[in-house]
Structures are given as C-alpha cells and as structure tokens.
matplotlib code that plots the C-alpha trace (Angstrom):
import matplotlib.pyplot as plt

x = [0.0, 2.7, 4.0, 1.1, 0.6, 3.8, 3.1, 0.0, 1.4, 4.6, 1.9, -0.5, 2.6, 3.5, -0.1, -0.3, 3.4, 2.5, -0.7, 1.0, 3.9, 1.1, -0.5, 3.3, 3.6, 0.4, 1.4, 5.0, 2.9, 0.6, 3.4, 5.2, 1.8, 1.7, 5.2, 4.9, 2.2, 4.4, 6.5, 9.9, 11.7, 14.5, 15.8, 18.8, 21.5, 23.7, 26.1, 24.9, 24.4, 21.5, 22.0, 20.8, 21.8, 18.5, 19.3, 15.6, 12.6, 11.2, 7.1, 4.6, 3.6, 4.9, 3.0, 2.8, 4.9, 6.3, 8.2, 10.1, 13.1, 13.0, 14.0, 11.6, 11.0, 8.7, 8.3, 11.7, 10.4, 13.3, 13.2, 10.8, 9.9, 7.6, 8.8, 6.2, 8.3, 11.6, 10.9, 9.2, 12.3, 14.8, 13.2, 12.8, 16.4, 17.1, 15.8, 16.8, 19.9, 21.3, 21.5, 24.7, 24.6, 23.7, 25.9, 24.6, 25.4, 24.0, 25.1, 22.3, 18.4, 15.6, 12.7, 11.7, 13.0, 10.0, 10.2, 14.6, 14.0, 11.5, 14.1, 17.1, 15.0, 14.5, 18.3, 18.9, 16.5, 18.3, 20.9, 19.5, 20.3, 24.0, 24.5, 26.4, 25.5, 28.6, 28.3, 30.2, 29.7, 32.1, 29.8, 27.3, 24.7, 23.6, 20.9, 22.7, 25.1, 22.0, 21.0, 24.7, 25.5, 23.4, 25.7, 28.9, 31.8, 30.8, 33.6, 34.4, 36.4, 39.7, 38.9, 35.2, 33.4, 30.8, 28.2, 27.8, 26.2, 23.1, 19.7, 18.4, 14.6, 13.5, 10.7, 10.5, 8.3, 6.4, 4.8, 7.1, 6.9, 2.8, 2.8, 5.6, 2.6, -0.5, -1.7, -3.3, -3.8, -6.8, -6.2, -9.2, -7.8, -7.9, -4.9, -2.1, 0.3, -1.4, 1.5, 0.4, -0.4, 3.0, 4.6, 2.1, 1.7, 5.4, 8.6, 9.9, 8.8, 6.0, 7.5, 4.6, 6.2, 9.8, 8.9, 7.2, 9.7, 12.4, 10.6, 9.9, 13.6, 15.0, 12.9, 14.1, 17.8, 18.0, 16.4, 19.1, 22.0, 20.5, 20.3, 23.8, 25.4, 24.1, 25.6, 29.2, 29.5, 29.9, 28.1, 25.1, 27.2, 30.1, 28.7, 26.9, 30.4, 31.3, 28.3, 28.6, 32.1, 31.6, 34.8, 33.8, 34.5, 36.0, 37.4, 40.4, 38.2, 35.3, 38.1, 39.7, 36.5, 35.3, 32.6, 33.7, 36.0, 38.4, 39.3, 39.0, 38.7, 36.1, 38.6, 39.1, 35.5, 35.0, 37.9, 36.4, 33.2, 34.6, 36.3, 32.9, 31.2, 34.2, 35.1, 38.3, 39.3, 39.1, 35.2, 32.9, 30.1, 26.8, 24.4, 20.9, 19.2, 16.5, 14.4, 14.2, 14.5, 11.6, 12.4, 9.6, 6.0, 3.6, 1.7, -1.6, -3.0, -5.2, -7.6, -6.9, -5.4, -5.9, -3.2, -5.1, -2.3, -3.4, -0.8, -0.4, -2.7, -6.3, -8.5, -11.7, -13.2, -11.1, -8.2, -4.9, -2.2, -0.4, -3.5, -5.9, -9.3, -11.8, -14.5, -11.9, -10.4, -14.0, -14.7, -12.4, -13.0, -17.0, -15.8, -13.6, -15.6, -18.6, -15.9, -16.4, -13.1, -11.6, -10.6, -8.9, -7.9, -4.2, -5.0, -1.4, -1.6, 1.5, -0.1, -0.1, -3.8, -5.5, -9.6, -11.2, -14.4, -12.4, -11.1, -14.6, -16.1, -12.9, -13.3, -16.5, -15.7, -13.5, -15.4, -17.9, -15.1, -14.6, -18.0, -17.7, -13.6, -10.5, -8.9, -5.2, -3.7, -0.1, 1.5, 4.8, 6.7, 3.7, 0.3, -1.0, -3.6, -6.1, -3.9, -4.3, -8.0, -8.7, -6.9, -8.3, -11.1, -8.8, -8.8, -5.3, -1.9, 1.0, 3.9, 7.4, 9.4, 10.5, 6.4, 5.2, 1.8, -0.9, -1.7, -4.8, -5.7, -7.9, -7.6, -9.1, -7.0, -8.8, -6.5, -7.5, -6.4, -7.5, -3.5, -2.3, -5.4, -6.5, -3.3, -0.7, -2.5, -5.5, -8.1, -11.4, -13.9, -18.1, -21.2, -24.5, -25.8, -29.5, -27.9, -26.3, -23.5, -24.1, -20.5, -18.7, -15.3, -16.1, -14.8, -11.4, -10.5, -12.8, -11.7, -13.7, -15.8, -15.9, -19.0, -17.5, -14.9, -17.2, -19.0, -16.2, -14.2, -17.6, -17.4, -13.7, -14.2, -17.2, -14.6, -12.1, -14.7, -15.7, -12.0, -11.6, -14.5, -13.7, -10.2, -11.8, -13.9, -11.6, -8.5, -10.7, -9.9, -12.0, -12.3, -10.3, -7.2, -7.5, -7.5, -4.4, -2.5, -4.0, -3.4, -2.5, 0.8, 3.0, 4.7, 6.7, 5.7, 7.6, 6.1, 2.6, 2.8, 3.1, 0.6, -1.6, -2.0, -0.7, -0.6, 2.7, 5.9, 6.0, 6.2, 3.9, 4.2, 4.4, 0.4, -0.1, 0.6, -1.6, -4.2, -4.0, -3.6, -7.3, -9.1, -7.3, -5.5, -2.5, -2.2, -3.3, -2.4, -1.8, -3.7, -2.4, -4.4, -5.8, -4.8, -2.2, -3.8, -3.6, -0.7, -1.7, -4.9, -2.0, 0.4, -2.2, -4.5, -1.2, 0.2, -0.6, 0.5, 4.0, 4.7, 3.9, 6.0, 9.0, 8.4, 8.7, 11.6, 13.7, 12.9, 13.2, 15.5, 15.7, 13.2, 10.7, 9.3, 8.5, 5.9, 4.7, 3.9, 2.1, 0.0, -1.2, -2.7, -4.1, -5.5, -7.0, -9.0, -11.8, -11.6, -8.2, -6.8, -3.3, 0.4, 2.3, 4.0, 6.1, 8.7, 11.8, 14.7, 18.2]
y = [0.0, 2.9, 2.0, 2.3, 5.9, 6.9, 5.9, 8.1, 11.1, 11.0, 11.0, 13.5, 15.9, 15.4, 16.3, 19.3, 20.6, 20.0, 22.4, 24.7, 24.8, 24.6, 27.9, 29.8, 28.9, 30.6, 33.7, 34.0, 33.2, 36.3, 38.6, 38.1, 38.5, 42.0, 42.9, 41.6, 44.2, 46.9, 48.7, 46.2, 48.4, 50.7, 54.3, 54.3, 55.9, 58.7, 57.2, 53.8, 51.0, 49.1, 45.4, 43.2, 39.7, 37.6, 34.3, 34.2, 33.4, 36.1, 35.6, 37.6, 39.8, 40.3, 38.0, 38.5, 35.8, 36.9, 33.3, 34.1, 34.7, 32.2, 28.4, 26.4, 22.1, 21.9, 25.4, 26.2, 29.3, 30.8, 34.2, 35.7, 38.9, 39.9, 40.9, 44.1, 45.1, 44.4, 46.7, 49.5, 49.6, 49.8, 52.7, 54.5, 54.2, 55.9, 59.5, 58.1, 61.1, 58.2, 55.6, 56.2, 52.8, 49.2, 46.4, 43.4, 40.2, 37.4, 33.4, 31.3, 33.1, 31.1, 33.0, 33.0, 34.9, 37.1, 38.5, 38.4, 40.5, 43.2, 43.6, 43.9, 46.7, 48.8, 48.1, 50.2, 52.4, 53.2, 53.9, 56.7, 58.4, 58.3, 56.0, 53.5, 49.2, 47.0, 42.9, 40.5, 36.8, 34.0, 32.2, 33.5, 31.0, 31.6, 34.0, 35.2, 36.5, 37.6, 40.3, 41.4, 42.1, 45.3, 46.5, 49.1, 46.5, 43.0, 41.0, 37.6, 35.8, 34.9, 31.1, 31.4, 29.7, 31.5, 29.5, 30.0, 27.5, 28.1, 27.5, 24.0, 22.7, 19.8, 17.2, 14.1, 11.0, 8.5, 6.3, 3.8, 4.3, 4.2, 0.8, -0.5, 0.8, -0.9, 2.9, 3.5, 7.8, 8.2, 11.1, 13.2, 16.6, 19.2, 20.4, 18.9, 20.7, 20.0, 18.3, 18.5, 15.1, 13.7, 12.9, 10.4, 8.5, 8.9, 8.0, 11.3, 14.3, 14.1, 15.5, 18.4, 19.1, 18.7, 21.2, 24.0, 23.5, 24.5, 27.3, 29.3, 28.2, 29.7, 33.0, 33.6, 32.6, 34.9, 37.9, 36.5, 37.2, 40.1, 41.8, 40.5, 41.8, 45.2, 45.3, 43.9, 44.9, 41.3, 39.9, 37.5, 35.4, 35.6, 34.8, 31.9, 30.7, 30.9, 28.7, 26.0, 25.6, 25.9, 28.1, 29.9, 27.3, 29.7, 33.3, 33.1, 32.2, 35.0, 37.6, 36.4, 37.0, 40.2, 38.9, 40.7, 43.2, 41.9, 39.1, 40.1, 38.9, 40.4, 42.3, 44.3, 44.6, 46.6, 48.4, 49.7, 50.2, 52.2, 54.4, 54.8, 56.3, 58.3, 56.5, 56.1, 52.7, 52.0, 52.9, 50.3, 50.8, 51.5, 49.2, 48.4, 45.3, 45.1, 42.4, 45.9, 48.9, 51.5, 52.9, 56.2, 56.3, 55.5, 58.5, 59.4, 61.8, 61.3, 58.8, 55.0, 52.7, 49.1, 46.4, 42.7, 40.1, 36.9, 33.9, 30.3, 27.6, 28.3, 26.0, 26.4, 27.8, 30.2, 28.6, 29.0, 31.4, 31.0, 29.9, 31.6, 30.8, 31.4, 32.6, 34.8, 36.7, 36.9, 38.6, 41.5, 41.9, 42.5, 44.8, 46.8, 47.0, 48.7, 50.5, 54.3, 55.1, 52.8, 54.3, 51.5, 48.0, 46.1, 42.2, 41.0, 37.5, 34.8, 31.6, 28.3, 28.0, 25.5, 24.5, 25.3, 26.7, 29.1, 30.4, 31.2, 32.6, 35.0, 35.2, 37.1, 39.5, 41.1, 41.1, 43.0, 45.3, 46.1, 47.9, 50.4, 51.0, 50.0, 46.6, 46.0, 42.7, 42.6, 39.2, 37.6, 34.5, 32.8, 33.9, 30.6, 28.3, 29.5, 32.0, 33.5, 32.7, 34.9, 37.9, 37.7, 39.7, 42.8, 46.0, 45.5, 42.9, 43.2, 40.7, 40.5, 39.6, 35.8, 35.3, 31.9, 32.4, 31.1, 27.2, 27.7, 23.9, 22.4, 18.5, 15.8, 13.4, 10.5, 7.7, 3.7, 2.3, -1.5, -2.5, -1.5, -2.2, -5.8, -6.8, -5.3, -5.0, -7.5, -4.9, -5.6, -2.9, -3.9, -1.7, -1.5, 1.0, 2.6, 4.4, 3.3, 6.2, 6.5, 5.2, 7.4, 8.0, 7.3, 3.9, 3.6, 0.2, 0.2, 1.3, 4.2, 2.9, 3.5, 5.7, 7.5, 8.2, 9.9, 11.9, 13.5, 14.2, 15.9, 18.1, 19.0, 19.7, 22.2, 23.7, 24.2, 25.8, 28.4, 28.8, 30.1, 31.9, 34.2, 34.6, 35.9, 38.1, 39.4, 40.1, 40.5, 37.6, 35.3, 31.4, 30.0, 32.0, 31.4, 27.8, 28.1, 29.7, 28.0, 23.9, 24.0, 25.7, 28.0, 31.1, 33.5, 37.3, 38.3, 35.4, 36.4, 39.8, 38.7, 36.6, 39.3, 37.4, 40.5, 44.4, 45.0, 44.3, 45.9, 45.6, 46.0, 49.6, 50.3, 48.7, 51.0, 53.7, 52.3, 51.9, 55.6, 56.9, 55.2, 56.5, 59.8, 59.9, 62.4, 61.6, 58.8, 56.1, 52.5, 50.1, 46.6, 43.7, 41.5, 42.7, 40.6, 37.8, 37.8, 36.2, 34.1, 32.9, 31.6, 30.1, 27.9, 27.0, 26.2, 24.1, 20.9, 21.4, 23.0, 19.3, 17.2, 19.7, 19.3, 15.1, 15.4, 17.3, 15.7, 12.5, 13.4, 16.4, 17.9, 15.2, 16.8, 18.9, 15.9, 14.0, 17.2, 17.8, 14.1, 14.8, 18.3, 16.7, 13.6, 16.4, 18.4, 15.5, 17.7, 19.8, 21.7, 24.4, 24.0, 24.7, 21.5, 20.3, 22.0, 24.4, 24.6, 26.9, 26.6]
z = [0.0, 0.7, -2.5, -4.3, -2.5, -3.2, -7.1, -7.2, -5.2, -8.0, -10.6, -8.6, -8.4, -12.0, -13.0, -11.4, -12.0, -15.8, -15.4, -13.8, -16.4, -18.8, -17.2, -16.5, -20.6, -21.3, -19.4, -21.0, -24.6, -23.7, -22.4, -25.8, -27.5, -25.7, -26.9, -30.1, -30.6, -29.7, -32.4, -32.8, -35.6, -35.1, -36.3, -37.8, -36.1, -38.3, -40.3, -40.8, -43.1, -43.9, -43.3, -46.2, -46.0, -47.1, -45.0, -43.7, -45.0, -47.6, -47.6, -49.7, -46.7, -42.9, -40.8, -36.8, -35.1, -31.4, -31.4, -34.5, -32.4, -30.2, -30.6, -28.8, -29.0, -31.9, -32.4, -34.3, -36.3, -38.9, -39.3, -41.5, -43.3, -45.7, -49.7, -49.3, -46.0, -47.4, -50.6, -48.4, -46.3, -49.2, -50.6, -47.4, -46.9, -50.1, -48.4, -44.7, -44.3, -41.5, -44.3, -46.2, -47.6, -48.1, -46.7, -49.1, -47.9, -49.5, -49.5, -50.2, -51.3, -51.4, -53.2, -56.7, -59.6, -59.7, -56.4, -56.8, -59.5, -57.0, -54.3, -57.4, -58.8, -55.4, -55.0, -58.5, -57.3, -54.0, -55.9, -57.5, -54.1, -55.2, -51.6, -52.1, -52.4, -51.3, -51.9, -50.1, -49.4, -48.7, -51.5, -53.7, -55.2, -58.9, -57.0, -54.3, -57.3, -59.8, -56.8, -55.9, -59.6, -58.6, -56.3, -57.0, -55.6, -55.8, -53.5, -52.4, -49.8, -51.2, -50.7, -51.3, -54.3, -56.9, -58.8, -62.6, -64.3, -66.0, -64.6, -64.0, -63.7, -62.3, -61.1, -59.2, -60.2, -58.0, -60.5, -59.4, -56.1, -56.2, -58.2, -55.5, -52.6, -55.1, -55.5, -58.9, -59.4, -62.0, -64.1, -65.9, -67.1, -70.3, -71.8, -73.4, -71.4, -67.9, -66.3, -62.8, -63.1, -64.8, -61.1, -60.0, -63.9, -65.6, -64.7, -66.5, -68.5, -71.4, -74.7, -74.2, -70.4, -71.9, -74.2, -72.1, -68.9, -72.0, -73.2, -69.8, -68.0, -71.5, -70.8, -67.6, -68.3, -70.8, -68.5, -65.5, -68.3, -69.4, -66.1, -65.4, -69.1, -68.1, -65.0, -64.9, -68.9, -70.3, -73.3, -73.4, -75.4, -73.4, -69.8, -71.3, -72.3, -69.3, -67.9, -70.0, -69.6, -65.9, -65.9, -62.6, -59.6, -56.9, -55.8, -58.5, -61.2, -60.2, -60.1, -63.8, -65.8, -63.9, -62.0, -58.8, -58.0, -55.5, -53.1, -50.1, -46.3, -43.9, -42.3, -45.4, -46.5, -42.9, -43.5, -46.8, -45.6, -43.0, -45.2, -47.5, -44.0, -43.3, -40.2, -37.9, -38.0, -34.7, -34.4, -35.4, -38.2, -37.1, -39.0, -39.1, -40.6, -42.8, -40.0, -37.8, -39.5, -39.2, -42.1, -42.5, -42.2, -44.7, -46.1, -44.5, -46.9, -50.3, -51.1, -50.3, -52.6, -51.2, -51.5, -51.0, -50.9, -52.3, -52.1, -51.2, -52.4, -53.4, -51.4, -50.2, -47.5, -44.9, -45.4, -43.3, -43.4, -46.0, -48.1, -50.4, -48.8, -51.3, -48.9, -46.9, -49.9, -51.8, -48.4, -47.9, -52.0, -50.9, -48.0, -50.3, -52.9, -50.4, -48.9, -50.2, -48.6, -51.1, -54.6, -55.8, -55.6, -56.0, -55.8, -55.4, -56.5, -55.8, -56.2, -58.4, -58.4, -56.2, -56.0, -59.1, -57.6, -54.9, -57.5, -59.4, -56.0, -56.0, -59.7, -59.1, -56.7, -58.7, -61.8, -58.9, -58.5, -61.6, -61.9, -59.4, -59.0, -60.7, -60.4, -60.7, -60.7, -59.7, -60.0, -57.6, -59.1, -59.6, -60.8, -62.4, -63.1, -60.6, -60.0, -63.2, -63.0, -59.9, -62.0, -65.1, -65.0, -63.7, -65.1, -65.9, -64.9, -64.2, -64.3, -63.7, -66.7, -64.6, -62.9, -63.8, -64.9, -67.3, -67.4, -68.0, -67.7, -64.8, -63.4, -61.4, -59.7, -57.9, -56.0, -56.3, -53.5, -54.2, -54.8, -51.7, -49.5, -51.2, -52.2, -49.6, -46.3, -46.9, -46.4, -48.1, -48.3, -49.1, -49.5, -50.5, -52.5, -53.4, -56.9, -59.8, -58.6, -54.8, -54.4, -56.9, -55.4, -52.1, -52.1, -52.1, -53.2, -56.4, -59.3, -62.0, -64.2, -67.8, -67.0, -64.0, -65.5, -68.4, -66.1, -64.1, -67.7, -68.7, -65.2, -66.0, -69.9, -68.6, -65.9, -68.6, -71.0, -67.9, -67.1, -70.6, -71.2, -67.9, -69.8, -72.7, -71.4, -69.4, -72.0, -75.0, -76.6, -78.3, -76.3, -79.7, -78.7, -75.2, -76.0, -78.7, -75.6, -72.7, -72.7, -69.2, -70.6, -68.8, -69.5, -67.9, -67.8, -70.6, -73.0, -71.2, -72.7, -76.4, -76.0, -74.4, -71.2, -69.3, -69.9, -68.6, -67.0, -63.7, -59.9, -57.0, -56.6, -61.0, -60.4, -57.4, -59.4, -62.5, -59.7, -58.3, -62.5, -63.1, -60.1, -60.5, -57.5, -57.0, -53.4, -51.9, -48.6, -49.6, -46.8, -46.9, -46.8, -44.8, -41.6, -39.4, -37.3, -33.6, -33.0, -30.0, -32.2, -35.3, -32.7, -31.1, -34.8, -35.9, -33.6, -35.0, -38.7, -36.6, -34.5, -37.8, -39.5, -37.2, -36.9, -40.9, -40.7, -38.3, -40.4, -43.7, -43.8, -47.2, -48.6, -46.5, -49.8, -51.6, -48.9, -48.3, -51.9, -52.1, -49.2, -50.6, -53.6, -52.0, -49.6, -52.9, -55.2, -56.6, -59.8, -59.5, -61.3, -60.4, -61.9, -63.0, -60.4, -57.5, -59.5, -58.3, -60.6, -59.3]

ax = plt.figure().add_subplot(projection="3d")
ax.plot(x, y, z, "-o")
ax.set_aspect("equal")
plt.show()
C-alpha cells in the first residue's frame, strides 16, 4: 500500500506541476503577445548602413509571429519577413539622411525569380540616391550573385566559391513508387500541357512538359543574363560561355572573368566600408538590418489605394495562413468593394492556383469590383492556373518579366487504393448502395468505371470551357485564342505579354501607381491587406500542422518537400486548377 501511495502522489505531483507549467507557458505566450504588438523596428542611427543579407525566409507579406526569435521544442520558427516590407524599407532608406549605404550580404536566397528581381530593382532604385550598395559573401549561389551584380563593388572571400552554371529545372516521379505501394492515381484533365499530373503517372517528362519547362527556363535565363550583361559589362554570349564551360569554380576564377572586384577577407570589407562612411578605423560601423528597421512612415494623406495580398494555395473555405481561402479573400474583396473610402484596388496574386471553384467565388468578386472601381492585378513569381483565374477579369496585370503564370488547364485526380489495400495490407472494403453512382469515389478500393470516369471528364471539360471563357472576357480575346495559348501551358511574364495574357511588365508599386492613374489619384495612402492575425490565435491554430511539421523534418531532412507535396494533392482531389507540379529553378 505505501508503494502504491507513493506511485500516485509521483503522478498527482507530476499532473499538477505539468498544469502549472502549462498555465506559467500561457502567461510568457501572452506577455510576448503584448510585446509583439508593440513597435519592434528601429531608427537608424547617423552614419549607418543598412544590413541586407536575405538568409531568412522572404514571404509575400509580414506575418505576426512573437516566437520568430525564439528556438523552442517543436516550435523552431526561422526568421521571416515579408517581400512588401523588405521593398518598403529599401526605398525608405534611399531618403533616410542616416542611411549612407547598403551592406549586401547574401550566401544562399531562397525565393523566386520574380520576387529576386522586386528587391534587385528597389536596390537600383536606391541607388538613385548616389548611396552607395557593397556585396560580399564567402559564396554567392547563382541568385545570391543575380542580386549582388546590382551593387557598386561585388567582392568575395579569397577562398570562397561562386556558382555560374546556367539555370536547371527539375521534377520528381512516384509512378514507381505508387505501383511498389498498389496505389493507382486516376487522371481526368484538359490540356495537353497539364503536367500537374506527370509525377504520380510517368517515370519522367512528357515531350509536351519537356517542351514547355524548355521554353519558360529559356525566358528567364535569358532575363538573368540580361540583367547580369548590363551590369558587370559582359556579353550575353560571353557569360553563357562561361556557364557552360563551368569556368567559374572559386574566388580566382570570379576575379579572372570580372565577375567581382576583389578578393577580399572580412577584415578588409570593414575596412572599406569604414572608409565609405568616413570613419576612424578604430570605431565600429553603425548598422541596421533590414528584420528591424523602421524605415519612415507611410503617407496618411489622399484617397486610399488598397493592396489585397493573395498567395499560397487556393482551397476552399477560410483557409490558413499562407493559403488563399476562397470565402476569406471573396470577403475582404466584398468589404472593399462597399468600402467608399476605397478608390482603388491592387489584388497581389502569388499563387499556383489551387480548387477550381475558390477560385470562381474569387473570380466574381472582382469582376464586382470592376464595376464600381478599378482593379489591378499585380503578380509575384507565380500567378497561375487558378492564379491567373482569380486575376483575369482585372482591369489590368502586371507581371514580372520571370512570374510563372498562365496554365490555364484544370484537373481531377482520384486515387485507387485496391492494390495497396486488397493486395498489400488485406483490407477488403463492401457496401450497398441505393444508386447506380451513390458510391462514386467514395470507395477507395474500387476502381472508376468507364461511366464514371465519363461523367467526371464531362465536369472537368465544362470547368475548362468556364476557365476560358472568364479569360476571354476578361483580356478581349476570343475562347479560340484562349485555347491556342492556354493547354495547361505555362509562361513566364515576358512570353505572357506577347501573348496578351498581361498588360505590362511591372512591380507592386508600377500597379499601385496604374491603380491611383485610373481613379485619378494624385495623393493617396496605400492600406495593406488583410490585416495581421492575432498572434496568439495563429500560434495555437497552428500548432498541429507545426509538430507534424518538425516530426517530418527531423525525419526526412531535405526530402521533407517531396511527402509534403504528395500529401497536398491527396489532400485536394476535386476539380483543381493547379500549376504542374512543384517548381523549383536553381
């Protein structure tokens, strides 16, 4: 008996030490709530430089987060900013009199071309200011490079490494892999260039895929070199020489072809940088980085321009952060559209499409808009599929010259799972039915049907026809063309605008300014939308997703990406209007 009260005493005292851990965590969870809604930037002292290394994670727009410093168990949050903060912060440095200049840093950057290209152009804006941009890195990645070519010295460590290769697309393929688990994935889709679907029923690239994958890495390539040419004064031909021979390997190499100006330690970088702010060198530099700088205020005069940021997935509902719910966005575009306040409307759009009907109830709303105040569409690195759906009935769109956009295609993907259930675990499933198709696809071990099968290609042929009548309506085009263009291919901005898929190439604030031109706005206040979440709200919605998230990764490391992408269209089996695949340039 005393050892069986001593047992339940240890566990009685365990209990309640946990609660009252559990209550001390909910406290420290609000207190950094509270400071987290307290201003976290920072003035820049006189004399400084602005810090801009990109080794976090860039997002479409700032997101509250008061555990992004912190490294807790399961909760290991890297550093985050949002691409509309770091672009409002460049260009308030450029009339910030305690901002001499911009300390680039970069190594590794992991964001797409299109929004590379954003944060390249404010940098050639800055210097407009006649401040100055240094680059330095002990090694620059093909992107890390593309953004420093900007800058007015570009140096490297004497024993660091620069890549210069070329550009490099590619996808992985499970068919094997689902045959090895008994998994059949039954395709019904439009477009011949739909490839969304390739991964789970080839082994490798259709010649269709093949062909558009060369065509839009070509387009891109060729606006990476150009951008490069201009700025270190070497040829097209000659730096794509230089690629294919892989002549650059390393600091020496870099230096011999006049892709930086020196080799140099960090020592000397500091001493140079010193000299730039006119400093002793025995005082240190005063420096500020991008995470915390306050940068100016935003104007609060003139009529309101309102930036909506649409990106991640299209899925239905309210969606997550990160996600484009379709009843969530549909409602601020209602709000803003009643809003007299209001002038005019930026939908920022960075997403690969997602549900096909989201994307129709978003559709709407800004057809809505587009009665009673202009619409403009400004696209990110992607803007496709349903991404391009939700922005085709804009007043106007703008693209970067490297977005991924069109593939205007739509898909159903319904899994058989009879092999790996019958066959591989010995699961039988039965039913009874009162229809001839009460059981369509909710039955996982029994295969379509000829007739199924029928039906559900009939539902996506109808969604492909609406998909391309909204396009045609919306550009001026006649369905015919929309088809000739449309396939499910996909084409960067630049291809996009001699096709007449887009108005313009541009950035976020060249469609602001559109925007303000067609409501006649001189002076106006830019409101960014939607507002942040309460932080305390996304840490605990999210804290499910953020343990599976961390068992995945301590598993699978870098192969994380690829169960990840399996699960999110196993997750999404209706209708979907969807880029190909998961696009990764490198």
């Amino acid at each position: 008996m005393s050892f069986i009260k001593q047992v339940l005493a240890t566990i009685t005292g365990i209990l309640i030490t946990s609660i009252i851990l559990f209550f001390l965590f909910l406290v420290f969870i609000g207190v950094l709530v509270q400071q987290s809604s307290q201003p976290t930037t920072v003035v820049a002292p006189a004399k400084s430089v602005l810090y801009l290394s990109l080794d976090y994670k860039i997002v479409e727009k700032t997101e509250s987060n008061p555990l992004g410093d912190l490294n807790l168990p399961l909760y290991n949050v890297e550093k985050s900013i949002g691409l509309n903060d770091v672009l409002a912060r460049i260009k308030a440095a450029k009339t910030d009199e305690n901002i001499k200049g911009i300390y680039l840093n970069p190594s590794t950057v992991g964001m797409g071309f299109a929004s590379l290209k954003a944060i390249r152009d404010a940098l050639l804006d800055f210097k407009e200011s006649k401040k100055f941009i240094i680059a330095y890195s002990e090694g620059y990645s093909q992107k890390a490079y593309y953004l420093s070519t900007v800058a007015d010295s570009v140096y490297l460590n004497p024993q660091g490494s620069l890549d210069f290769r070329g550009l490099s697309s590619s996808v992985v393929f499970m068919k094997e892999a689902m045959d090895k688990l008994g998994v059949e994935m039954q395709v019904i889709k439009v477009g011949t260039y739909k490839s969304a679907v390739e991964p789970f029923i080839l082994n490798e690239m259709s010649d269709a895929n093949r062909e558009q994958v060369t065509s839009y890495l070509g387009s891109i390539y060729n606006s990476f070199l150009a951008d490069i040419s201009q700025a270190r004064k070497q040829s097209v031909d000659s730096l794509k020489s230089i690629a294919n021979e892989y002549l650059i390997r390393n600091a020496d190499d870099a230096l011999r072809y006049k892709f930086i100006d020196g080799k140099i330690y960090k020592d000397e970088l500091l001493s140079k940088l010193k000299k730039r702010l006119d400093l002793a060198e025995d005082k240190d530099i005063s420096s500020v980085s991008i995470l915390n700088y306050g940068g100016s205020p935003a104007s609060t005069s003139g009529g309101k321009i309102a930036v909506l940021y649409a990106y991640g997935d299209i899925v239905d509902g309210e969606g997550s952060m990160g996600q484009i719910g379709g009843d969530k966005i549909s409602r601020e575009l209602r709000k803003l559209r009643r809003d007299k306040d209001i002038k005019a409307v930026v939908l920022r759009v960075n997403s690969g499409g997602g549900s096909a009907l989201a994307s129709d109830i978003i559709w709407r709303e800004v057809e809505l808009i587009k009665k009673e105040k202009p619409i403009v569409v400004s696209m990110g690195d992607y803007a496709a599929s349903g991404g391009y759906y939700i922005a085709a009935a804009a007043d106007s769109i703008f693209a970067e010259s490297t977005t991924l956009t069109g593939s205007i295609g739509v898909f159903g993907l319904i899994p058989n799972f009879k092999g790996l259930l019958n066959n591989k675990l010995g699961i039988h499933i039965d039913e009874v039915s009162t229809g001839k198709f009460s059981s369509l696809m909710g039955n996982p071990d029994k295969p379509l049907t000829a007739e199924e099968r029928s039906i559900i290609q009939m539902e996506v042929n109808r969604t492909y026809s609406t998909f391309m009548e909204r396009v045609a309506n919306g550009r001026k085009m006649n369905v015919q063309a929309v088809d000739s263009i449309g396939q499910g291919r996909v084409w960067t901005g630049q291809q996009a605008l001699e096709l007449g898929l887009v108005d313009a190439i541009g950035n976020l604030q060249r469609a602001v300014a559109s925007a303000a031109t067609k409501a006649d706005l001189k002076d106006y206040q830019i409101v960014e939308l939607p507002e942040k979440t309460d932080p305390f709200a996304s840490i605990l919605s999210s804290s499910k997703d953020r343990v599976k998230m961390w068992l995945f990764g301590e598993e699978l490391g870098d192969y994380q990406k690829y169960l990840l992408d399996v699960t999110k269209v196993l997750k999404h089996t209706g209708i979907q209007a969807r880029l190909p695949y998961q696009i990764e340039i490198y």
